[in-house]
C-alpha positions in Angstrom: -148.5 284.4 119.4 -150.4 287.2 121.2 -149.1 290.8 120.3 -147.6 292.9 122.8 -148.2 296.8 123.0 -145.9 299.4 123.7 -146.3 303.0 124.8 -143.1 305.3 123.7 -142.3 308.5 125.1 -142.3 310.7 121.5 -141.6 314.0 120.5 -141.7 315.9 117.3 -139.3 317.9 115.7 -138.6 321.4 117.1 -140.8 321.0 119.8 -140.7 320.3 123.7 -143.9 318.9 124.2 -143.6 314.8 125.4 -146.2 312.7 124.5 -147.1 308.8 124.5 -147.4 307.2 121.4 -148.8 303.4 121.7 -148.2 300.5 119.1 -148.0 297.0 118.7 -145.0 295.1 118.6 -145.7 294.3 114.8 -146.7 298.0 113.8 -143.4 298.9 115.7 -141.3 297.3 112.6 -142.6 299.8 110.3 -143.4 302.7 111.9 -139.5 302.9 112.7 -138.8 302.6 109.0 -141.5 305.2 108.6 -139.7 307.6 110.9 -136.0 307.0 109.6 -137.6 307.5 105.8 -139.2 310.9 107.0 -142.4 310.1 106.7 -143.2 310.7 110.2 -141.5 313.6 111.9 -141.0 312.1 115.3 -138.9 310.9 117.7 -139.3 307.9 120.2 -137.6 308.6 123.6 -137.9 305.7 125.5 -140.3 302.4 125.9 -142.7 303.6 129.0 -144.7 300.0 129.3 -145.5 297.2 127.7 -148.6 295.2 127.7 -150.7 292.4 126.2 -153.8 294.5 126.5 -154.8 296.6 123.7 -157.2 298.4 125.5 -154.7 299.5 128.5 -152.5 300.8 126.0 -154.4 302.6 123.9 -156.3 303.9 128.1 -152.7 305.2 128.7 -151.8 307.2 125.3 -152.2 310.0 124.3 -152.6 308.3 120.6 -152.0 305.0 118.8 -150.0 304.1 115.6 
């Protein structure tokens, strides 16, 4: 099975600034347990794209997780 790759609108804590986070579908799992743990002070917004191309996504962030 091919991953897929997903840019998120994301925004830290305290802060206005939108950004675009992109992952794959199987770094997804963890870096939402990552985020609910506190490990990562972030917030997703909402799923921008998704795509089977790595490079596209990573073209399109602003950073990759």
């Amino acid at each position: 099975m091919k991953p897929v790759y997903r840019l998120y609108e994301a925004r830290n804590p305290g802060e206005s600034d939108v950004y675009l986070v992109a992952m794959s579908d199987l770094r997804e799992l963890s870096f939402r347990k990552e985020i609910a743990r506190g490990e990562r002070p972030m917030q997703l917004i909402r799923l921008v794209v998704e795509t089977s191309d790595r490079n596209e996504a990573r073209n399109i962030a602003d950073c990759e997780v």
